[in-house]
ZADO-1210 file (C-alpha; in nm, 4 decimals, padded with zeros to 6 digits):
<atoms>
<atom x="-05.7447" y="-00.1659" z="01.8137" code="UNK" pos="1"/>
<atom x="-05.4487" y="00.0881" z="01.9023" code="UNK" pos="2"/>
<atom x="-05.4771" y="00.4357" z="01.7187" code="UNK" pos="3"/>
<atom x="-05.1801" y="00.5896" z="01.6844" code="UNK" pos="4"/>
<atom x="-05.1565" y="00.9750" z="01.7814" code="UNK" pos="5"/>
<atom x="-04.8222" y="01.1232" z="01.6819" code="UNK" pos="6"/>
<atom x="-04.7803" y="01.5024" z="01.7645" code="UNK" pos="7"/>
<atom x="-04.5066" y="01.7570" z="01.6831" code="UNK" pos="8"/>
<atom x="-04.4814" y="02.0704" z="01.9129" code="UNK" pos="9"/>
<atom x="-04.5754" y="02.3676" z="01.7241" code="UNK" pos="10"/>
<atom x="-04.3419" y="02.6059" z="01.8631" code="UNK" pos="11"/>
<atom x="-03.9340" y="02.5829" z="01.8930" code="UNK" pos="12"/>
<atom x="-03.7677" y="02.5281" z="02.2270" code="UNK" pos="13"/>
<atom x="-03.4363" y="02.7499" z="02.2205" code="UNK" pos="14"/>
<atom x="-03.1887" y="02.7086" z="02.4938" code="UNK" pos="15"/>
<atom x="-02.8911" y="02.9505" z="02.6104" code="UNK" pos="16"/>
<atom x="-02.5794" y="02.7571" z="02.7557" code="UNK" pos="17"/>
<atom x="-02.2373" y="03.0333" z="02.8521" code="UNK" pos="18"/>
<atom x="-01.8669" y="02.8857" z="02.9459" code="UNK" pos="19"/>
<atom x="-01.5608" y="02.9977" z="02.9197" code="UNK" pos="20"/>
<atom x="-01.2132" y="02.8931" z="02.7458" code="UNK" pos="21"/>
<atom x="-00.9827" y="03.0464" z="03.0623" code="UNK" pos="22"/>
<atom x="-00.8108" y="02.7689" z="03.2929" code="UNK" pos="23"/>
<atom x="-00.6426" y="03.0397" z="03.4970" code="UNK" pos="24"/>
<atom x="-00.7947" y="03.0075" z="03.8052" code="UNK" pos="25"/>
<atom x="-00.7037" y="03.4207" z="03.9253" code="UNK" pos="26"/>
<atom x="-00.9424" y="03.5109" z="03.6450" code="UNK" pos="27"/>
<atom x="-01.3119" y="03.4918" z="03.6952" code="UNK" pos="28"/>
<atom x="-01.6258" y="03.6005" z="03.4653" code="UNK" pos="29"/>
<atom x="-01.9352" y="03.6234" z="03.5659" code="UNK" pos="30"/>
<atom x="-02.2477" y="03.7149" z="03.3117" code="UNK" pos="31"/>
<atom x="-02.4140" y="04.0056" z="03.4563" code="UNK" pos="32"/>
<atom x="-02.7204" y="04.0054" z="03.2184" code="UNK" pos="33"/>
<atom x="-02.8412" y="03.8581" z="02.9109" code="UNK" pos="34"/>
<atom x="-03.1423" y="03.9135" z="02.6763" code="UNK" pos="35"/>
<atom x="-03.2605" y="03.8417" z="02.2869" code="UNK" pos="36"/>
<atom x="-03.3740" y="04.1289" z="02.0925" code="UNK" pos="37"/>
<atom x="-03.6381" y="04.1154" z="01.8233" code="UNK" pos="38"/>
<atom x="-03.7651" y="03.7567" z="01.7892" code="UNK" pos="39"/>
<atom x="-04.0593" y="03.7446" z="01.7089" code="UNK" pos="40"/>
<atom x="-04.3872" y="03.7381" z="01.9291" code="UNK" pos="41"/>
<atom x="-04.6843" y="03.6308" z="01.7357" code="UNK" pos="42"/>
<atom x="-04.7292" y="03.4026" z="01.4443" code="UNK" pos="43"/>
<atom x="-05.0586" y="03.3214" z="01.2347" code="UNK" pos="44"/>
<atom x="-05.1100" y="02.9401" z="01.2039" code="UNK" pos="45"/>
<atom x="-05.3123" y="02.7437" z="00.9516" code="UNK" pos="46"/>
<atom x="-05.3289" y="02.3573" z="00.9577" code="UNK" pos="47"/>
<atom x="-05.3315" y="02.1675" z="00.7033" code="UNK" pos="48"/>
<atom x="-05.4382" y="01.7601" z="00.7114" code="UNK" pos="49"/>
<atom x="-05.4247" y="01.5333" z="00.4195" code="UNK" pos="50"/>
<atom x="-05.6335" y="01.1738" z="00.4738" code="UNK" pos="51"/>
<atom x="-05.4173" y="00.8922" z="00.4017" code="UNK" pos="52"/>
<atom x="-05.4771" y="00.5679" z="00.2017" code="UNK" pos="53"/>
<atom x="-05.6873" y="00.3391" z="00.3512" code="UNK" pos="54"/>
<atom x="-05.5364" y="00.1426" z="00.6220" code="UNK" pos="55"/>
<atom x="-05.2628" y="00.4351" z="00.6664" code="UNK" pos="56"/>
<atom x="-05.2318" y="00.7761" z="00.8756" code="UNK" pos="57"/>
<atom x="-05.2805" y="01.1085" z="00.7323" code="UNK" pos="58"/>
<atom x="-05.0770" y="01.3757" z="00.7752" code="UNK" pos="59"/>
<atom x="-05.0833" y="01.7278" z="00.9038" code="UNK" pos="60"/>
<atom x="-04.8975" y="02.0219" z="00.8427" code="UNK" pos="61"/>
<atom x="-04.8826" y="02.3954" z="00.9704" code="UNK" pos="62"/>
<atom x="-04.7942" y="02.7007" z="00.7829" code="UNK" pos="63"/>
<atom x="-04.7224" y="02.9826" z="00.9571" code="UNK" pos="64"/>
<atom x="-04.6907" y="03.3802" z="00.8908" code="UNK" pos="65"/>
<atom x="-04.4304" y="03.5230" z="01.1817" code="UNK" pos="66"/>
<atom x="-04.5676" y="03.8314" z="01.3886" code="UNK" pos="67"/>
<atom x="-04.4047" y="04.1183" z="01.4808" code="UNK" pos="68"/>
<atom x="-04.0979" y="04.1088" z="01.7432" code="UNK" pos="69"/>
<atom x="-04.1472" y="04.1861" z="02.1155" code="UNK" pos="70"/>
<atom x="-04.1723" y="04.5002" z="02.2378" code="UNK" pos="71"/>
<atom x="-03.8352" y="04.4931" z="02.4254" code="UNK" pos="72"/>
<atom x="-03.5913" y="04.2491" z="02.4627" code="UNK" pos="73"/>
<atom x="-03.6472" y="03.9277" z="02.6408" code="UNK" pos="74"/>
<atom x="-03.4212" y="03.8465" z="02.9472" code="UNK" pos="75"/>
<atom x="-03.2553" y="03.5071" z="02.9967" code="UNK" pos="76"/>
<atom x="-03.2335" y="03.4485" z="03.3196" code="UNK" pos="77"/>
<atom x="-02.9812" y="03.4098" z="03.5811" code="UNK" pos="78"/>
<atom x="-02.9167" y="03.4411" z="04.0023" code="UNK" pos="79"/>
<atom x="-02.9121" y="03.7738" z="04.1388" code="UNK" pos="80"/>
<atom x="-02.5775" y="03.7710" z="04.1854" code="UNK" pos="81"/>
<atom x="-02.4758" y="03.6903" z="03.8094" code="UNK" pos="82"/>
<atom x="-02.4245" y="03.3436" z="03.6386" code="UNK" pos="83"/>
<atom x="-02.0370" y="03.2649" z="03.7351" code="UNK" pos="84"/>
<atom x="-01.8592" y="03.0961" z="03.4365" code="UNK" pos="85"/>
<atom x="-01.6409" y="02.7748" z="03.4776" code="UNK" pos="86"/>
<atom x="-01.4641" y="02.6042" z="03.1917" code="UNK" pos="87"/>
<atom x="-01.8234" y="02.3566" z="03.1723" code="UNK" pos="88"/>
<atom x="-02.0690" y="02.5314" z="02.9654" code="UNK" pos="89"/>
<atom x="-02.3774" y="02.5925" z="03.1942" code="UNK" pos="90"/>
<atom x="-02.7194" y="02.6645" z="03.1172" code="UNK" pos="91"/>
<atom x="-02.9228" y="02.9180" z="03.2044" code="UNK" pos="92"/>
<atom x="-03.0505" y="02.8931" z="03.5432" code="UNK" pos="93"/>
<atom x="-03.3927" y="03.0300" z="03.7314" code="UNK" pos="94"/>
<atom x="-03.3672" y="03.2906" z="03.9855" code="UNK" pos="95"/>
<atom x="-03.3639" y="03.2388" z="04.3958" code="UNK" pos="96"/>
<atom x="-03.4369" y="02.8608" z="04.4187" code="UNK" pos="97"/>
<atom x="-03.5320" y="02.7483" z="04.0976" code="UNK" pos="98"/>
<atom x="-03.2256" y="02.5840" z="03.9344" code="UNK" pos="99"/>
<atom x="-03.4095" y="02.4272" z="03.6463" code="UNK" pos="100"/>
<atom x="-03.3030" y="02.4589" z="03.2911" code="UNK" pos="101"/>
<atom x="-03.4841" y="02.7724" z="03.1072" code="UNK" pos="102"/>
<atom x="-03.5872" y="02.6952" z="02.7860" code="UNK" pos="103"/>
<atom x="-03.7408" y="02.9422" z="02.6065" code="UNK" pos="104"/>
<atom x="-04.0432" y="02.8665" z="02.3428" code="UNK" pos="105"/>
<atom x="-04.0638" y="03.0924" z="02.0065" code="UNK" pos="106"/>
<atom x="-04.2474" y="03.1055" z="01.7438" code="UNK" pos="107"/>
<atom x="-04.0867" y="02.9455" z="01.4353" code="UNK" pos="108"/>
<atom x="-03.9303" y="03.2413" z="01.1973" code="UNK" pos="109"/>
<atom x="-03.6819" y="03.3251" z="00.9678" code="UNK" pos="110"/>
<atom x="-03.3588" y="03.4912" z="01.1971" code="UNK" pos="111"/>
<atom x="-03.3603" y="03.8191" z="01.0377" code="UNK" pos="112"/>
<atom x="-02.9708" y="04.0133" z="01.1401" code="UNK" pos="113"/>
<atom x="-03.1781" y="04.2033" z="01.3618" code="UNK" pos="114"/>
<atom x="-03.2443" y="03.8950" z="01.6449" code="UNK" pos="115"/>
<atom x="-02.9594" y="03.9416" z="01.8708" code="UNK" pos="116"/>
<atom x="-02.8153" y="03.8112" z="02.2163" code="UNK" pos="117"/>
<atom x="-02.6541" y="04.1103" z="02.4174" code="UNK" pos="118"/>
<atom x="-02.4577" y="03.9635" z="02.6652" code="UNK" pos="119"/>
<atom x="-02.3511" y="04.2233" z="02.9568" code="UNK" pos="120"/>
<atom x="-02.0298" y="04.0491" z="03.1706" code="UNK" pos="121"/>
<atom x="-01.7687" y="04.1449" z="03.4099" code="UNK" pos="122"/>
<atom x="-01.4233" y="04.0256" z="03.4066" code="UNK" pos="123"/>
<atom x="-01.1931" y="04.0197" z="03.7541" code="UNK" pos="124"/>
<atom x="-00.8823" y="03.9106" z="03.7185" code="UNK" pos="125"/>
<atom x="-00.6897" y="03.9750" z="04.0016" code="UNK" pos="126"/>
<atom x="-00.9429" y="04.1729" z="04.1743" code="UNK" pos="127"/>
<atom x="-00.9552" y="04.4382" z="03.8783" code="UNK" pos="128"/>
<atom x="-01.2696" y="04.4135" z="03.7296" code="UNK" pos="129"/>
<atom x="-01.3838" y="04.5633" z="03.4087" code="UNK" pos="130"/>
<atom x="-01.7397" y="04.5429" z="03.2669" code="UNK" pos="131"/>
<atom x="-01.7482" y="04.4246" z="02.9042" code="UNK" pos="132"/>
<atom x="-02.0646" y="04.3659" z="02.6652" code="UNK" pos="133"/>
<atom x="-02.0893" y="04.1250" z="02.3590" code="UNK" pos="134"/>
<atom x="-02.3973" y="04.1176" z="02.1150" code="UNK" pos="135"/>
<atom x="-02.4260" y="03.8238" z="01.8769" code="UNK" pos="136"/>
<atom x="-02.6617" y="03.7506" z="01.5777" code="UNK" pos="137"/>
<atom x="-02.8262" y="03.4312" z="01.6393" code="UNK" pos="138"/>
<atom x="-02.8268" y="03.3914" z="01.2448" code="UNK" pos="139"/>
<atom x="-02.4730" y="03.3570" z="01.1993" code="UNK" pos="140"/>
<atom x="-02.4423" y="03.0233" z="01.4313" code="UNK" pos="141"/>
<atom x="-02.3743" y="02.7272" z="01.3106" code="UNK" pos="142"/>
<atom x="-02.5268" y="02.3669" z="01.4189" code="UNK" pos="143"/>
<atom x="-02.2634" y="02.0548" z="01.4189" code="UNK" pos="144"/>
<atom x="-02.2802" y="02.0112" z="01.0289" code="UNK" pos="145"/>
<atom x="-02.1608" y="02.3827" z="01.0208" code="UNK" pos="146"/>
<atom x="-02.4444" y="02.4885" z="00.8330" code="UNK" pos="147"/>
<atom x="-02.5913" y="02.8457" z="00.9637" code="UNK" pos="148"/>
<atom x="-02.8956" y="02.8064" z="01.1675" code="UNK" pos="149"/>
<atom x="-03.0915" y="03.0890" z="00.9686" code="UNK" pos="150"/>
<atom x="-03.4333" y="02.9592" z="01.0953" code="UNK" pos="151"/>
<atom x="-03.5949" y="02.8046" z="01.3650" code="UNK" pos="152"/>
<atom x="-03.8453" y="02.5591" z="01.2919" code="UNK" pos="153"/>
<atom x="-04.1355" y="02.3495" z="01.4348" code="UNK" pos="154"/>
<atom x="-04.0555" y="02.1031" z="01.6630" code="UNK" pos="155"/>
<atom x="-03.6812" y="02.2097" z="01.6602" code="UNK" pos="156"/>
<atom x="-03.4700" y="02.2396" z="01.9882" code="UNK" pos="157"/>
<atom x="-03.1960" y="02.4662" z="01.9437" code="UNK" pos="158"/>
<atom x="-02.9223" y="02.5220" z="02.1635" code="UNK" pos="159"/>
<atom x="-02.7004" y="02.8377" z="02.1311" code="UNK" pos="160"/>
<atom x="-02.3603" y="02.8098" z="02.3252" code="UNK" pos="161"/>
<atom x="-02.1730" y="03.1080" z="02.4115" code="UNK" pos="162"/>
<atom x="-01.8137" y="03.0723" z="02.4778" code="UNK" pos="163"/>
<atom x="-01.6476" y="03.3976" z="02.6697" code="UNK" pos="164"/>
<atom x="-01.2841" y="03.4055" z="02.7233" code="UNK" pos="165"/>
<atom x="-00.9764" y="03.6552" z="02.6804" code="UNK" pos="166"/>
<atom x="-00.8697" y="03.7536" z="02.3588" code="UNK" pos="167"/>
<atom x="-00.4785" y="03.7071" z="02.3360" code="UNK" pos="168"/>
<atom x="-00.3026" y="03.9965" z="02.2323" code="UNK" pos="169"/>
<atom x="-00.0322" y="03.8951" z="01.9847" code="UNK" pos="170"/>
<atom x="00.3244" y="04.1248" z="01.9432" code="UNK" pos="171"/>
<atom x="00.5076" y="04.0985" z="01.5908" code="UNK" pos="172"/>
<atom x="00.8325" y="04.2526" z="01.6439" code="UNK" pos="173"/>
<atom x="00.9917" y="04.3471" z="01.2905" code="UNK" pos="174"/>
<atom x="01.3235" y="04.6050" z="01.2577" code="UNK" pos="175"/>
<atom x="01.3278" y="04.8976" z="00.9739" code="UNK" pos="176"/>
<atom x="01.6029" y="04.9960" z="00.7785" code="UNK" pos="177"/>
<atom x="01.8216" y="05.2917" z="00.8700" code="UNK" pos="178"/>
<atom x="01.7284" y="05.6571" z="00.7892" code="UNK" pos="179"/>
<atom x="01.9320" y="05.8103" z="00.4777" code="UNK" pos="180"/>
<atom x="02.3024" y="05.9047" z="00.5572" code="UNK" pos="181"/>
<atom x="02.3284" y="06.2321" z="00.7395" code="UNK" pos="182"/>
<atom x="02.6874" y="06.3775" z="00.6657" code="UNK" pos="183"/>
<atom x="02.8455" y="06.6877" z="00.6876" code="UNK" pos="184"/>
<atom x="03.1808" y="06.7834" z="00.6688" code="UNK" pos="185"/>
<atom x="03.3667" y="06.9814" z="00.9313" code="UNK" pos="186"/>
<atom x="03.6372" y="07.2141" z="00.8513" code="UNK" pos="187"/>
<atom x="03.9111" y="07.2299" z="01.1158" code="UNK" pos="188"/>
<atom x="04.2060" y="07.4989" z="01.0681" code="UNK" pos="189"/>
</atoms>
């Protein structure tokens, strides 16, 4: 007979795309850098398997107690020359000729406020460039249901997007009532 064998990856596959809102063609971002801070490094697992009825599959389970978070941050890679944003949102890509996908595998854990993305990026628009940088806390994404992903489980695949654009600057014009009166009298002979 045919034994079925069904296993679940023990760690979680995370995944970095960047894009950009801007459609104006003179403007042009490229991400210099990238890199999560303080996820965590090493985890304590315990199995757990519980025999099923006769004629049925057990089960197994995995608890797991989260280490402590790497000693400095972990870069996400890109080209040499920077990741270049288009309107698309692009994944992370492997340095010199590797253009594969990166995914990076963690160990499941709570998000505490403290596991970041820094993102270090340089706007040009019209050949002026200015440097900019942008750190996020992975906790306070939300999945499709727009629930906050506040954990990352086994066997999850996460995907963070990270959208860079301009932030318009909006103008209010409003007009203020005259000063008080100002009179004096003058006193001709």
């Amino acid at each position: 007979g045919v034994v079925p064998l069904v296993f679940n990856h023990m760690l979680t596959k995370v995944n970095f795309k960047f894009a950009t809102n801007i459609t104006d063609s003179d403007i042009k971002i490229t991400i210099k850098s990238a890199s999560i801070a303080d996820a965590k490094s090493e985890a304590t697992l315990t199995p757990a398997y519980t025999a099923g009825a006769a004629g049925s599959l057990g089960t197994t389970t995995f608890s797991y107690t989260s280490g402590t978070p790497y000693a400095s941050p972990v870069a996400i890679p890109f080209e040499s020359a920077g990741l270049t944003l288009t309107t698309t949102a692009v994944y992370s890509k492997g340095a010199g000729t590797d253009s594969a996908d990166k995914d990076f595998l963690f160990v499941p854990q709570e998000l505490s406020d403290d596991v970041k993305v820094t993102v270090d990026y340089t706007l040009d628009q019209d050949g002026v460039k200015t440097d900019n940088t942008a750190t996020v806390q992975l906790n306070k994404a939300k999945d499709t249901d727009d629930a906050l992903i506040k954990e990352w489980h086994i066997n999850d695949f996460v995907t963070y997007t990270f959208i860079i654009g301009l932030k318009p600057i909006k103008f209010t014009g409003s007009v203020t009532a005259w000063d008080p009166v100002n009179s004096g009298d003058f006193v001709i002979d």
